[in-house]
mmCIF file as Biopython writes it, N, C-alpha, C and O atoms, coordinates in Angstrom:
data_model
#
loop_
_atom_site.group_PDB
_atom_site.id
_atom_site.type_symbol
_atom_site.label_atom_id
_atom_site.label_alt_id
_atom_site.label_comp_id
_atom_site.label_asym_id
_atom_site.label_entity_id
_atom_site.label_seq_id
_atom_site.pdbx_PDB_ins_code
_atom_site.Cartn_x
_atom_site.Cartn_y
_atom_site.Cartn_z
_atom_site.occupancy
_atom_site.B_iso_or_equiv
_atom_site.auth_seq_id
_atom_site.auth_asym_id
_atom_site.pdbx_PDB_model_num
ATOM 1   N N  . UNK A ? 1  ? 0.801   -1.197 0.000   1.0 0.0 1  A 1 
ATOM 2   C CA . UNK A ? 1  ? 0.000   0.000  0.000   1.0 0.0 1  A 1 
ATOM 3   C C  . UNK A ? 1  ? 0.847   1.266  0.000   1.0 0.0 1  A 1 
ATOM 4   O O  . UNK A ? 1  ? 0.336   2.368  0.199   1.0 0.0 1  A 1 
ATOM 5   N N  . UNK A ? 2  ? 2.227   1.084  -0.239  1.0 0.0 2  A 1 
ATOM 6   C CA . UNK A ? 2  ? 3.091   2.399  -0.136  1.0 0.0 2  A 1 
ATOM 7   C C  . UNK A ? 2  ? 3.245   2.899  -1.653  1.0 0.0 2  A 1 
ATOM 8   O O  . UNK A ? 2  ? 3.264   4.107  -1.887  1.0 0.0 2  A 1 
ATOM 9   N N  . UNK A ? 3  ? 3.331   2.152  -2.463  1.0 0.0 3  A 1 
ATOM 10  C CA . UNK A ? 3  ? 2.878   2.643  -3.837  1.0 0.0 3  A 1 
ATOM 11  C C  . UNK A ? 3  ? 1.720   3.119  -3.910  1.0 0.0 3  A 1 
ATOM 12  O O  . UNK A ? 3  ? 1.592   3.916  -4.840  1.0 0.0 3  A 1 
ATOM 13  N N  . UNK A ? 4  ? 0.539   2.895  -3.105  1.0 0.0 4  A 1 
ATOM 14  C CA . UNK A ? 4  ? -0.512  3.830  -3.399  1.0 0.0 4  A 1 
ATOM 15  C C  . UNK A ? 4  ? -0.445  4.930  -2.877  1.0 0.0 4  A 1 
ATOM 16  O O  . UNK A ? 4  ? -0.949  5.849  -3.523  1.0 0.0 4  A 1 
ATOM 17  N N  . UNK A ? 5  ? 0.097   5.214  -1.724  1.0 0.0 5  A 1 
ATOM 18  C CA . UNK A ? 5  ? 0.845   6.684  -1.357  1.0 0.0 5  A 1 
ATOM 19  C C  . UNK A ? 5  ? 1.542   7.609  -2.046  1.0 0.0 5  A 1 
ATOM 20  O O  . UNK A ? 5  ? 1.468   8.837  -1.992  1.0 0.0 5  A 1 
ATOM 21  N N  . UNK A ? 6  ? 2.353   6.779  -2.820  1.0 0.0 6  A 1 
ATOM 22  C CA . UNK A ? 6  ? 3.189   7.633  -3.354  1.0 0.0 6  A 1 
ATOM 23  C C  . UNK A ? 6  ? 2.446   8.101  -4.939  1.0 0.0 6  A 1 
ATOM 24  O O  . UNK A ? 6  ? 2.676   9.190  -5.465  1.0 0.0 6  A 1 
ATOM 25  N N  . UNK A ? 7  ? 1.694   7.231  -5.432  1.0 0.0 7  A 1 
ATOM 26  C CA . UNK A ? 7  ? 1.351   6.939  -6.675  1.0 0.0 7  A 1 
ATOM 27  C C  . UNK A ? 7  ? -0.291  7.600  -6.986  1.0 0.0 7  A 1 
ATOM 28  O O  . UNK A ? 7  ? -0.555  7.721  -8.182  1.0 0.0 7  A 1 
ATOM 29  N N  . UNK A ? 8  ? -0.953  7.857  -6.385  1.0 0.0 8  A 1 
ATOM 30  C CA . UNK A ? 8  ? -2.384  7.782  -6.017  1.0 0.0 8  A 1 
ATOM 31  C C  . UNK A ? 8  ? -2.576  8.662  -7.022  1.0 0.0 8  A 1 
ATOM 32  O O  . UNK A ? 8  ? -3.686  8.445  -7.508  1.0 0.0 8  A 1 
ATOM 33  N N  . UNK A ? 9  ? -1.808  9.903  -7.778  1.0 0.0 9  A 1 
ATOM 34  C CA . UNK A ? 9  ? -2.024  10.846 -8.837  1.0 0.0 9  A 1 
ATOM 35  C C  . UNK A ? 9  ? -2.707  9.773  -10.283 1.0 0.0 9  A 1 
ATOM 36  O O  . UNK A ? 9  ? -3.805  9.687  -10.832 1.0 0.0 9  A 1 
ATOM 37  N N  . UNK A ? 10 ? -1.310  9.069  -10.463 1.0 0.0 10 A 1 
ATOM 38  C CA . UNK A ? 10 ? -1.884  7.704  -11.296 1.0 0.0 10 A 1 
ATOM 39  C C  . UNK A ? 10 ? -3.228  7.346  -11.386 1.0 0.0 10 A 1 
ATOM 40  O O  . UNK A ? 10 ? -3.802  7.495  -12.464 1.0 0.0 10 A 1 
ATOM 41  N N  . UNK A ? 11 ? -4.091  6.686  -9.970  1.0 0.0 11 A 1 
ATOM 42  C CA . UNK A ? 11 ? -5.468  6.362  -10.785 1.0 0.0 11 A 1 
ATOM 43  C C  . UNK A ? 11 ? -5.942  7.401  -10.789 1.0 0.0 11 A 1 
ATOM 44  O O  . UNK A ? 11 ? -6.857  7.360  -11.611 1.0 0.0 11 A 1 
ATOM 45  N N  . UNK A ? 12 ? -5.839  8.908  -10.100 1.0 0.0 12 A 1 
ATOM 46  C CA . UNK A ? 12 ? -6.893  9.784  -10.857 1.0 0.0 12 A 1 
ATOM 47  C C  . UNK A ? 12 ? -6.623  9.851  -12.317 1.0 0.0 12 A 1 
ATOM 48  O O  . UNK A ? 12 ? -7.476  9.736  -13.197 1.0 0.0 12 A 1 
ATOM 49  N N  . UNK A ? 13 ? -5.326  10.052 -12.489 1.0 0.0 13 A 1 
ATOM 50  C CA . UNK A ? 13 ? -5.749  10.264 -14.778 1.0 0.0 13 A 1 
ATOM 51  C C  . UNK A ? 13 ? -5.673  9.175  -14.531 1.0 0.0 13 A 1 
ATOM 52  O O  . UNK A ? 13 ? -5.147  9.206  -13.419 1.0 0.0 13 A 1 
ATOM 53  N N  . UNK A ? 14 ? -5.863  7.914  -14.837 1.0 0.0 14 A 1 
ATOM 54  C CA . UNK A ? 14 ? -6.243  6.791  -15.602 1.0 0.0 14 A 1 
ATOM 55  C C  . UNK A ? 14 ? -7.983  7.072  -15.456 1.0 0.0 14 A 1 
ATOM 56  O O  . UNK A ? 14 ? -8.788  6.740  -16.325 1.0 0.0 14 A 1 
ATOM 57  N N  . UNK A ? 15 ? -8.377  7.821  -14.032 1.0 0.0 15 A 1 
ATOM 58  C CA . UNK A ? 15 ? -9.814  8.004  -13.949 1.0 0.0 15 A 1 
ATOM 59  C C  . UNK A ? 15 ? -10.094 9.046  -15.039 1.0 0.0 15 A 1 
ATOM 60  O O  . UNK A ? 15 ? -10.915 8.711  -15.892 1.0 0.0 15 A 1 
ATOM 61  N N  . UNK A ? 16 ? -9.546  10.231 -15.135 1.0 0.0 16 A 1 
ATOM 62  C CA . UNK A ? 16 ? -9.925  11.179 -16.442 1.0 0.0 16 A 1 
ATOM 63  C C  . UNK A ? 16 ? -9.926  10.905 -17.455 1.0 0.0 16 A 1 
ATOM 64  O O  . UNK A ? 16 ? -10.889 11.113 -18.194 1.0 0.0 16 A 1 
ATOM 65  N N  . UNK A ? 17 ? -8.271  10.051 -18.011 1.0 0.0 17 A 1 
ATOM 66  C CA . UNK A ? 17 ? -8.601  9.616  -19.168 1.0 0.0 17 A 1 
ATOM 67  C C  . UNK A ? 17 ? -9.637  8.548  -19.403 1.0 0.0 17 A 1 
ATOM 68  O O  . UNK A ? 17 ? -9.886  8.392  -20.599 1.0 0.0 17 A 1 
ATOM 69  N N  . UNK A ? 18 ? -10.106 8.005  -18.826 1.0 0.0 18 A 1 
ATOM 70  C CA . UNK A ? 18 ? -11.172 7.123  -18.983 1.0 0.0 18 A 1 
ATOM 71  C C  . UNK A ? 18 ? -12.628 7.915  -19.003 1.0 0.0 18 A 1 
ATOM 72  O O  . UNK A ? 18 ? -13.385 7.737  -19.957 1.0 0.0 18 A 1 
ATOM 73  N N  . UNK A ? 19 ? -12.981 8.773  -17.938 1.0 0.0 19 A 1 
ATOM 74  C CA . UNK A ? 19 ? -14.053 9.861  -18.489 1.0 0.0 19 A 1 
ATOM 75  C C  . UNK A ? 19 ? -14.235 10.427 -20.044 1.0 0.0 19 A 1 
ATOM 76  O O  . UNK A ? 19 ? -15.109 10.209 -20.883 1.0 0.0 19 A 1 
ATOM 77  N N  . UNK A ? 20 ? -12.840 11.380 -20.071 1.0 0.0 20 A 1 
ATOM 78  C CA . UNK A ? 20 ? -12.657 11.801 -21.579 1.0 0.0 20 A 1 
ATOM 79  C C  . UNK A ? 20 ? -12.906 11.016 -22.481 1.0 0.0 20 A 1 
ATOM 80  O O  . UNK A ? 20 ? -13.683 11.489 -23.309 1.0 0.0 20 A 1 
ATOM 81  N N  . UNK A ? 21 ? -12.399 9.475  -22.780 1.0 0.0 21 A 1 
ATOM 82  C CA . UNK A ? 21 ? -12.558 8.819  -23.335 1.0 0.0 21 A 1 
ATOM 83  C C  . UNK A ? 21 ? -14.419 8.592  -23.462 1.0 0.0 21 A 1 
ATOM 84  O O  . UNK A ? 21 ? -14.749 8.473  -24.643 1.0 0.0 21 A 1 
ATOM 85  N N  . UNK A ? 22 ? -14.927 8.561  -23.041 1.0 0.0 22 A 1 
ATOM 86  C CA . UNK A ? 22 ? -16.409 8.044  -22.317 1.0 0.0 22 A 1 
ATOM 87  C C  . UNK A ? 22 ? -17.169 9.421  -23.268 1.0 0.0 22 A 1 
ATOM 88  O O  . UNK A ? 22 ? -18.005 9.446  -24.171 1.0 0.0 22 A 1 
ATOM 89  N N  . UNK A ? 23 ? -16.489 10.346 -22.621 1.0 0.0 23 A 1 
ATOM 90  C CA . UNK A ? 23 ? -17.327 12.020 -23.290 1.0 0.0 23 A 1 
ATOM 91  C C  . UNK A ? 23 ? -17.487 11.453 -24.716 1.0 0.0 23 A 1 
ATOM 92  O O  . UNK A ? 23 ? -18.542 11.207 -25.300 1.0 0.0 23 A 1 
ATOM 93  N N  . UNK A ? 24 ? -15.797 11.241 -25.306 1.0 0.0 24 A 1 
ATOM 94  C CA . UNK A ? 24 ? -15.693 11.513 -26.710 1.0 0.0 24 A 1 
ATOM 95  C C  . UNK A ? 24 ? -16.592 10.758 -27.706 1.0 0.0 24 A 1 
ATOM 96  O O  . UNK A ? 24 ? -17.267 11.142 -28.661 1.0 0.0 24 A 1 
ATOM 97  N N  . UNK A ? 25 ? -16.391 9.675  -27.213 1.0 0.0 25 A 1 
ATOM 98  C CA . UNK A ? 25 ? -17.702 7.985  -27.254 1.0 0.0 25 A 1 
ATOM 99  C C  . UNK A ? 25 ? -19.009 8.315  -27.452 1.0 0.0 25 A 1 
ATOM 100 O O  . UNK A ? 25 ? -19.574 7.808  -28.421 1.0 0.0 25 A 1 
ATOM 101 N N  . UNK A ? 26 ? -19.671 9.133  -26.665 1.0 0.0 26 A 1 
ATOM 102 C CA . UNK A ? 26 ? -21.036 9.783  -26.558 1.0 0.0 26 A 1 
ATOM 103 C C  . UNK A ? 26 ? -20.990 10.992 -27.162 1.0 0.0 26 A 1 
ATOM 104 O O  . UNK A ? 26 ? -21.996 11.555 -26.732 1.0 0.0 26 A 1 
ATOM 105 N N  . UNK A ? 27 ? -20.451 11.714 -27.877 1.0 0.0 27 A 1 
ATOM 106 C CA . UNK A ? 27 ? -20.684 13.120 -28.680 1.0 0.0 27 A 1 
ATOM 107 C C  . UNK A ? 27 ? -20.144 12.392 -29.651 1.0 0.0 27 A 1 
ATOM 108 O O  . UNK A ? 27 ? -20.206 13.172 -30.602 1.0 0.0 27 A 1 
ATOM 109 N N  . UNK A ? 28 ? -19.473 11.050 -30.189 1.0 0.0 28 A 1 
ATOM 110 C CA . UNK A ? 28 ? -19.524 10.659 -31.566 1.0 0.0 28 A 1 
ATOM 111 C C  . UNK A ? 28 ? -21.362 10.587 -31.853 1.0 0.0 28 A 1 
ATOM 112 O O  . UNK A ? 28 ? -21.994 11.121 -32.764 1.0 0.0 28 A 1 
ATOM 113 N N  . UNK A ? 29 ? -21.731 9.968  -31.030 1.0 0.0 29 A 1 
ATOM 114 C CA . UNK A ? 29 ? -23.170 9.388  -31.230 1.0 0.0 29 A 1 
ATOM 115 C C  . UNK A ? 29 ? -24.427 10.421 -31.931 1.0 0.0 29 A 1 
ATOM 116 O O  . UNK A ? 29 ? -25.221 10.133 -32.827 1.0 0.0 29 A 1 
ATOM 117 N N  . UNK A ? 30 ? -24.281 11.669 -31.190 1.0 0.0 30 A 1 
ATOM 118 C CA . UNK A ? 30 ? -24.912 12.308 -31.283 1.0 0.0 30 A 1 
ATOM 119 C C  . UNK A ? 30 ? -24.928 13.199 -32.862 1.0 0.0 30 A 1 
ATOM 120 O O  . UNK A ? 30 ? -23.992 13.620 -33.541 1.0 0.0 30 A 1 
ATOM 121 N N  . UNK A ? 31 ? -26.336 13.252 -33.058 1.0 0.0 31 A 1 
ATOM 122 C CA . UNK A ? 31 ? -26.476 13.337 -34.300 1.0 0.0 31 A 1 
ATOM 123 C C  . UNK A ? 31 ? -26.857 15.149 -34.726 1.0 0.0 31 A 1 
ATOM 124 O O  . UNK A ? 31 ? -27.870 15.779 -34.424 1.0 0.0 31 A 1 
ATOM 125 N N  . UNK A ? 32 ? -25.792 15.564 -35.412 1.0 0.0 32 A 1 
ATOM 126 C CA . UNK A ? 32 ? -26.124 17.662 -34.754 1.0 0.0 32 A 1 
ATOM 127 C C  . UNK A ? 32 ? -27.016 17.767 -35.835 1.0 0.0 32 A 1 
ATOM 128 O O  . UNK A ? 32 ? -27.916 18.597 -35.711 1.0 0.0 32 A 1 
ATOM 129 N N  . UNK A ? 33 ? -26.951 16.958 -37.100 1.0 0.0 33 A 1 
ATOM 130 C CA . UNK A ? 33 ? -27.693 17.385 -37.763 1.0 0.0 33 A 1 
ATOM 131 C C  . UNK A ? 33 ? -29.069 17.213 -37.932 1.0 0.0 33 A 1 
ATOM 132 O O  . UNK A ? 33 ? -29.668 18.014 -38.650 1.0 0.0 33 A 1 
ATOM 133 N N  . UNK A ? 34 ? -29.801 16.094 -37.265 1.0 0.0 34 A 1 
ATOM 134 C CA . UNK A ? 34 ? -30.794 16.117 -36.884 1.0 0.0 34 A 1 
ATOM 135 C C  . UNK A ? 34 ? -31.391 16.901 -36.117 1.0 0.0 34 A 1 
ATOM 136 O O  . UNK A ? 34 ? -32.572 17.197 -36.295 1.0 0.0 34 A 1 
ATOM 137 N N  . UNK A ? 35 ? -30.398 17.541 -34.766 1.0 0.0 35 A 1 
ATOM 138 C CA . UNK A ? 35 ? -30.536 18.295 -34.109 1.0 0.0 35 A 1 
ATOM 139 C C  . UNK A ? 35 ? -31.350 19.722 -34.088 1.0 0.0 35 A 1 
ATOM 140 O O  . UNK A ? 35 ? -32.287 20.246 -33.486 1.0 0.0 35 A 1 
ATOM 141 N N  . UNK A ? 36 ? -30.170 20.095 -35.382 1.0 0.0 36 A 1 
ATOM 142 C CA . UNK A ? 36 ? -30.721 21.292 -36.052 1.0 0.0 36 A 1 
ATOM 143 C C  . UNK A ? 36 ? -31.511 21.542 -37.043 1.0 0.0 36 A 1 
ATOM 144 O O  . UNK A ? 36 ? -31.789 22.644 -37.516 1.0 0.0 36 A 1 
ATOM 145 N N  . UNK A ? 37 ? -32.039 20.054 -37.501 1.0 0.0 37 A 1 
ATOM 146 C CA . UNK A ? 37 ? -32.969 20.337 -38.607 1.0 0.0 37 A 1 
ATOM 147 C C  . UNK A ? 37 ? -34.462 20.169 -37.763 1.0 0.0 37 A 1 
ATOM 148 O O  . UNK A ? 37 ? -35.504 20.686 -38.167 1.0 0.0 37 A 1 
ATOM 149 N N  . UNK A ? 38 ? -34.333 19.171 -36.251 1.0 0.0 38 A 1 
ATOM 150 C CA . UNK A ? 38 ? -35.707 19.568 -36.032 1.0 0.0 38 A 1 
ATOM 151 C C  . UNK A ? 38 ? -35.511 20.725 -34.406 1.0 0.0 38 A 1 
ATOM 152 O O  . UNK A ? 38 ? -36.004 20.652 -33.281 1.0 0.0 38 A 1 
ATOM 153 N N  . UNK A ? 39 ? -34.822 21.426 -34.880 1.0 0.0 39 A 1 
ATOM 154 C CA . UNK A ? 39 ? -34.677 22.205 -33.751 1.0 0.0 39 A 1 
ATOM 155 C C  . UNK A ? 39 ? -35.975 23.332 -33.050 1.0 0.0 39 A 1 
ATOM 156 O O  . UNK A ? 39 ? -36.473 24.257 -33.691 1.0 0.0 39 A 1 
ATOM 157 N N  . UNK A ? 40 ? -36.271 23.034 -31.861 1.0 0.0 40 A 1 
ATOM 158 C CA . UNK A ? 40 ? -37.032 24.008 -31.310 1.0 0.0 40 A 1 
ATOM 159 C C  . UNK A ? 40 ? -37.078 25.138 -31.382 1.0 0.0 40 A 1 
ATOM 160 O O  . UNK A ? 40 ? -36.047 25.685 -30.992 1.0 0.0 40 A 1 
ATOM 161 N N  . UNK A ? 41 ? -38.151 26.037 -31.857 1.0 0.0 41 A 1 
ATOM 162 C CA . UNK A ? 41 ? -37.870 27.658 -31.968 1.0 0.0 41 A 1 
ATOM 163 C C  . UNK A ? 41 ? -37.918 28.442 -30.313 1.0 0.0 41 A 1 
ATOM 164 O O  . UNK A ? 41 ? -38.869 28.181 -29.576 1.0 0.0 41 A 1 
ATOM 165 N N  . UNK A ? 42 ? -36.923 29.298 -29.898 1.0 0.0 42 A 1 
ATOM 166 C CA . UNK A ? 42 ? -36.969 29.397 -28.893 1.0 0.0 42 A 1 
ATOM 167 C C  . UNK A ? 42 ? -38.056 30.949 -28.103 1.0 0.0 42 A 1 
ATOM 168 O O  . UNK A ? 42 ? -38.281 31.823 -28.941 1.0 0.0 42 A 1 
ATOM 169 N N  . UNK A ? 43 ? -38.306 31.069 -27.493 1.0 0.0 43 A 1 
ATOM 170 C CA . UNK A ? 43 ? -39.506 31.756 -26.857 1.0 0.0 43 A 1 
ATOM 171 C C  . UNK A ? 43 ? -38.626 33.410 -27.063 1.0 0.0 43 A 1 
ATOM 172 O O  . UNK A ? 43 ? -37.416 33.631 -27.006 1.0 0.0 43 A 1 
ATOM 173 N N  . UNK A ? 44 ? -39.661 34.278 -27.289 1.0 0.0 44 A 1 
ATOM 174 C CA . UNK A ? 44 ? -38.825 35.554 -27.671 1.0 0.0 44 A 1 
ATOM 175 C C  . UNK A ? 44 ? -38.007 36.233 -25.853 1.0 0.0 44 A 1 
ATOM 176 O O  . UNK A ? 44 ? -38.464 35.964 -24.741 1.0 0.0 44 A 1 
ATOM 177 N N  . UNK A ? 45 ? -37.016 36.928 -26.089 1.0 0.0 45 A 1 
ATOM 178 C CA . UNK A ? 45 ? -35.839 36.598 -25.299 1.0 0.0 45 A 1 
ATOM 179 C C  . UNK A ? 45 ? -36.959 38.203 -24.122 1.0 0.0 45 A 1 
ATOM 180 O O  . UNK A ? 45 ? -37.382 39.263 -24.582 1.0 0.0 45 A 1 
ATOM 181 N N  . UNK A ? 46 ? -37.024 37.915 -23.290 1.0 0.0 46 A 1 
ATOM 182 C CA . UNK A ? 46 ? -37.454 38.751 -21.772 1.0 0.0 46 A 1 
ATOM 183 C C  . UNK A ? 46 ? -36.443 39.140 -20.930 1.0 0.0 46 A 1 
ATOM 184 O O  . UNK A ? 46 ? -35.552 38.394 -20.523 1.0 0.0 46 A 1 
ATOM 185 N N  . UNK A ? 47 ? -36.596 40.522 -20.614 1.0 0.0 47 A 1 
ATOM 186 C CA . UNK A ? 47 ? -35.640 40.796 -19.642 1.0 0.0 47 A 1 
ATOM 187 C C  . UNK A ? 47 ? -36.573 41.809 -18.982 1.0 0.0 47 A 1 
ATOM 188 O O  . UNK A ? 47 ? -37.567 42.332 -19.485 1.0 0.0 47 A 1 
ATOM 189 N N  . UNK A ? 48 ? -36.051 41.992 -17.727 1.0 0.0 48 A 1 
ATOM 190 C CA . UNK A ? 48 ? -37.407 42.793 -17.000 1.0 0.0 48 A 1 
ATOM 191 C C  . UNK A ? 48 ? -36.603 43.703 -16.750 1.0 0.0 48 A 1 
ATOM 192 O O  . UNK A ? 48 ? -36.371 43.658 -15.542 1.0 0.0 48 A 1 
ATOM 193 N N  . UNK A ? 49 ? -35.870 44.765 -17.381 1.0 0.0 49 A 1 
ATOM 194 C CA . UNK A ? 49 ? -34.841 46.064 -17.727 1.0 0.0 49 A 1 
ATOM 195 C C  . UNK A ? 49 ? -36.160 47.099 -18.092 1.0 0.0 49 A 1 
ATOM 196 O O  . UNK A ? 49 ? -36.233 48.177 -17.501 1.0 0.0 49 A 1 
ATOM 197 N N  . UNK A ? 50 ? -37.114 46.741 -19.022 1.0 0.0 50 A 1 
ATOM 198 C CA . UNK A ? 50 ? -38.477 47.564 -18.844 1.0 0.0 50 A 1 
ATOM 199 C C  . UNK A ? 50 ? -38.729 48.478 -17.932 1.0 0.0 50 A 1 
ATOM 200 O O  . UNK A ? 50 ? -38.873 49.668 -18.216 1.0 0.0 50 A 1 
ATOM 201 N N  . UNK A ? 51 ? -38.810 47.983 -16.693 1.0 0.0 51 A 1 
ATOM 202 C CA . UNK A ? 51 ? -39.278 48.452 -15.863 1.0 0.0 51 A 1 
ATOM 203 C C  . UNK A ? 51 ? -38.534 49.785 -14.946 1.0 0.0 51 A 1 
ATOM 204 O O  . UNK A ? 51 ? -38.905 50.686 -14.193 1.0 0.0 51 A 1 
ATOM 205 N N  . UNK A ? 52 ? -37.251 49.264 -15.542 1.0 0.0 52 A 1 
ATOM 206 C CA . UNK A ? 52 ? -35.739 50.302 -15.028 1.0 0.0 52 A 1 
ATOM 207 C C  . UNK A ? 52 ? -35.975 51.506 -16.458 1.0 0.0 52 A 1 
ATOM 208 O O  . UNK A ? 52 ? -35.765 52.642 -16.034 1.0 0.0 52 A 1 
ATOM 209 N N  . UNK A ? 53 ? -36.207 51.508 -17.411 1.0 0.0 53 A 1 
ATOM 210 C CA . UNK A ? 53 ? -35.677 52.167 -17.951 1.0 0.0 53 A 1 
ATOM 211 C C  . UNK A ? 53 ? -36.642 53.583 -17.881 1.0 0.0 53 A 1 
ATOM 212 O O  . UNK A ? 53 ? -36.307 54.359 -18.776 1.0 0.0 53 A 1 
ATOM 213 N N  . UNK A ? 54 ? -37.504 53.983 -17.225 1.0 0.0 54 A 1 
ATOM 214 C CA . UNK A ? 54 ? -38.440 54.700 -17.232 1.0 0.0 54 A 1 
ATOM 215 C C  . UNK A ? 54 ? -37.902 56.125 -16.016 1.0 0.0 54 A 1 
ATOM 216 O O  . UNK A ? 54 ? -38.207 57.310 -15.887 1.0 0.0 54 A 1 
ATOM 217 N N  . UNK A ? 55 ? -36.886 55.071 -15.255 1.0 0.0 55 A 1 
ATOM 218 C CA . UNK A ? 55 ? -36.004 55.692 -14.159 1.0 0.0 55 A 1 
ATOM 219 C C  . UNK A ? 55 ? -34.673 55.965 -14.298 1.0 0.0 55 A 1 
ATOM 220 O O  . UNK A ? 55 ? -33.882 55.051 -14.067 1.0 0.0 55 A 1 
ATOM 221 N N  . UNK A ? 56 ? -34.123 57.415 -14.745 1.0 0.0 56 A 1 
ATOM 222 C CA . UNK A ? 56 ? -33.188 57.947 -15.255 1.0 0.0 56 A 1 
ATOM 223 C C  . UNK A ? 56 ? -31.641 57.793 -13.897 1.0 0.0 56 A 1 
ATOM 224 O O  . UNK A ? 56 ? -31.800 58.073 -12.709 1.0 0.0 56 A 1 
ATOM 225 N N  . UNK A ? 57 ? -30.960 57.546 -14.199 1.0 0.0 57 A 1 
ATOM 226 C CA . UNK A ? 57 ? -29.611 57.744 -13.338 1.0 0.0 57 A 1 
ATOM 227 C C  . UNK A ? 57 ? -29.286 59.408 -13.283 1.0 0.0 57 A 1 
ATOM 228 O O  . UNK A ? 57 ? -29.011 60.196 -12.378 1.0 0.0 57 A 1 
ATOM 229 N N  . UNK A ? 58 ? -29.433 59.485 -14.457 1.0 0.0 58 A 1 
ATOM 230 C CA . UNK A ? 58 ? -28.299 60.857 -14.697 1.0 0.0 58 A 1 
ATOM 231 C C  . UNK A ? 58 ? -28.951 61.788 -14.324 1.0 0.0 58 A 1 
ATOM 232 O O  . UNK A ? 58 ? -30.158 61.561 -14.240 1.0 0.0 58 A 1 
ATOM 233 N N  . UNK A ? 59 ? -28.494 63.128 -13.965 1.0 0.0 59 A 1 
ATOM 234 C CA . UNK A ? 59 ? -29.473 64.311 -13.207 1.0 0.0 59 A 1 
ATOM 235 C C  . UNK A ? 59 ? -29.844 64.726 -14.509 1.0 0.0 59 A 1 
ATOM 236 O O  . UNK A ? 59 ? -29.096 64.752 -15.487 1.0 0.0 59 A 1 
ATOM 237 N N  . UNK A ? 60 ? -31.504 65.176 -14.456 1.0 0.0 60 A 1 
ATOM 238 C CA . UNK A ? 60 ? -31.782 66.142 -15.619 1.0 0.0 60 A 1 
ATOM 239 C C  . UNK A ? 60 ? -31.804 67.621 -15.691 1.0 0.0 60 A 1 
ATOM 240 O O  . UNK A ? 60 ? -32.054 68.359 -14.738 1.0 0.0 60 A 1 
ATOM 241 N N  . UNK A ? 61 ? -31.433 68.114 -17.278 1.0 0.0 61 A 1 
ATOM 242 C CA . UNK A ? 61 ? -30.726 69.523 -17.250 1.0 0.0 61 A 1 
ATOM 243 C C  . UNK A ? 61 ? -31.695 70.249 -17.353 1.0 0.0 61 A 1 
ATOM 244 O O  . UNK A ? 61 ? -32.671 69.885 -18.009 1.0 0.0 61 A 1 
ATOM 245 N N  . UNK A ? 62 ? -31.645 71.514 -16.692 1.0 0.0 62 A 1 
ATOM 246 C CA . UNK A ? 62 ? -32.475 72.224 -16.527 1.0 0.0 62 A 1 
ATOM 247 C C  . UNK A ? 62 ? -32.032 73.370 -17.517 1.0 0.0 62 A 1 
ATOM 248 O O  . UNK A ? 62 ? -31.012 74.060 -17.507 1.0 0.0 62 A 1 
ATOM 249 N N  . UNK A ? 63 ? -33.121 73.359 -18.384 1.0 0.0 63 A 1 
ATOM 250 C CA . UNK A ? 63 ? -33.113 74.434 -19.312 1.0 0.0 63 A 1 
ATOM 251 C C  . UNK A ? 63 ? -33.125 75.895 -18.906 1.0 0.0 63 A 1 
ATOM 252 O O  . UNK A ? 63 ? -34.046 76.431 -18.289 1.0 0.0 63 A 1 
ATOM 253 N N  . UNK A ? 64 ? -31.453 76.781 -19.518 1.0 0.0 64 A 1 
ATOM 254 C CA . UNK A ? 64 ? -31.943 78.075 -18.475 1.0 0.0 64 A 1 
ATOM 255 C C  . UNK A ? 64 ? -33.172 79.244 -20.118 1.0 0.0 64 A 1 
ATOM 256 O O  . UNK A ? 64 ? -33.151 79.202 -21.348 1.0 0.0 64 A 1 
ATOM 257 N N  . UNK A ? 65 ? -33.902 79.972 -19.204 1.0 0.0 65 A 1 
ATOM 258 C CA . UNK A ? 65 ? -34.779 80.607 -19.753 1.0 0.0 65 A 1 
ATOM 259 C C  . UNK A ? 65 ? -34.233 82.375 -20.064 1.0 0.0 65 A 1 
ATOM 260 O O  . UNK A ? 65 ? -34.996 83.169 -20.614 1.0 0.0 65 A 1 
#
């Protein structure tokens, strides 16, 4: 068990490269072009900035007469 002390870096990459390996395996599979030919149209984009913009930061100038 003193080689696993000293060594223990070892099975983590043999653990990564074996993940990576695993990723690369499963994104061969996947098919983009199907993907994008029946791709979902996505919902028009919301931001609730609306509600800010009605409320100025900057001081307003006072017109001299």
């Amino acid at each position: 068990m003193d080689w696993l002390a000293k060594y223990w870096w070892t099975l983590v990459l043999v653990f990564l490269v074996g993940v990576i390996i695993n990723v690369i395996k499963d994104l061969k599979r996947v098919d983009h072009k199907k993907f994008l030919a029946n791709k979902p149209d996505l919902p028009p984009h919301r931001d609730f900035n609306d509600k800010w913009d009605d409320d100025d930061d900057w001081p307003k100038k006072e017109q001299k007469k």
